[in-house]
C-alpha positions in Angstrom: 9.8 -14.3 33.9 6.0 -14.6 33.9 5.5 -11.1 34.3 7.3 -10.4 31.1 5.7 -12.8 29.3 1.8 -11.5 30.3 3.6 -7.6 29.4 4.4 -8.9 26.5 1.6 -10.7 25.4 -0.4 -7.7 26.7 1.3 -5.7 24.4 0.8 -8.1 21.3 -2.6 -8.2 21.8 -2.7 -4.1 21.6 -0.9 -3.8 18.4 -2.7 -6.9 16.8 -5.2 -4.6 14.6 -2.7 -2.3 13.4 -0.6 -5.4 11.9 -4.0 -6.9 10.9 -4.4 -3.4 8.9 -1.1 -4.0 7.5 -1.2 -7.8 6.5 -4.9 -8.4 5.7 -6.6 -5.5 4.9 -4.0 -3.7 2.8 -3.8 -6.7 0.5 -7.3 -7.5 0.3 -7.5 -3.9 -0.8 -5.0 -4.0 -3.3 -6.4 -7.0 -4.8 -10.2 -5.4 -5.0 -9.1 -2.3 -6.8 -7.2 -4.2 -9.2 -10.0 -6.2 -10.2 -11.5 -3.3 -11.2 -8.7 -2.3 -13.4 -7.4 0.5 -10.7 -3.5 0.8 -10.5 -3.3 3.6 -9.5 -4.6 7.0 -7.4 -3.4 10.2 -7.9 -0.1 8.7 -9.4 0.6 6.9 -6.9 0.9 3.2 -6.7 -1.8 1.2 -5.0 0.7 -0.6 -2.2 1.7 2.3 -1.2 -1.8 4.0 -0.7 -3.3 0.9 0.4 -0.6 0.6 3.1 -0.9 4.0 4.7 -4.5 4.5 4.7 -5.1 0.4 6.5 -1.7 1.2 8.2 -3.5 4.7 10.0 -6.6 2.9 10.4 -5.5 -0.3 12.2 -3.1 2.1 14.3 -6.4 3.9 15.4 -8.1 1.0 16.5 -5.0 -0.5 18.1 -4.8 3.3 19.8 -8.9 3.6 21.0 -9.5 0.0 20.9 -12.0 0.3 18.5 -12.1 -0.4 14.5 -15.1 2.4 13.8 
C-alpha cells in the first residue's frame, strides 16, 4: 500500500507544472490580455489560445523537468 502511494505521489509531483500551466497561468493570461482590451487572436477566443499554448508549455516542463 505504501508503495502505491509514493508511485502515486511520484507521479503527482511530475504532472504538477503541466496543471499549474492549466489552472494558473492560462487564467492569469487571459486576465492580462483582457486588460488590454484583447478578446481575441486570429478569431479565436482567448480561453481557448491561452489554454493550449500554457497547456503545451507546462506539459514541456512537466516532460524535461524544466519551465525554460
Amino acid at each position: 500500500m505504501t508503495h502505491m502511494f509514493a508511485k502515486l505521489l511520484e507521479w503527482l509531483l511530475t504532472v504538477l507544472p503541466f496543471f499549474f500551466g492549466l489552472a494558473f497561468l492560462a487564467p492569469l493570461s487571459v486576465q492580462v490580455m483582457e486588460s488590454f482590451g484583447v478578446e481575441a487572436l486570429g478569431g479565436v477566443d482567448m480561453w481557448t489560445v491561452s489554454l493550449i499554448i500554457f497547456g503545451v508549455w507546462g506539459g514541456i516542463a512537466s516532460w524535461t523537468g524544466r519551465w525554460i
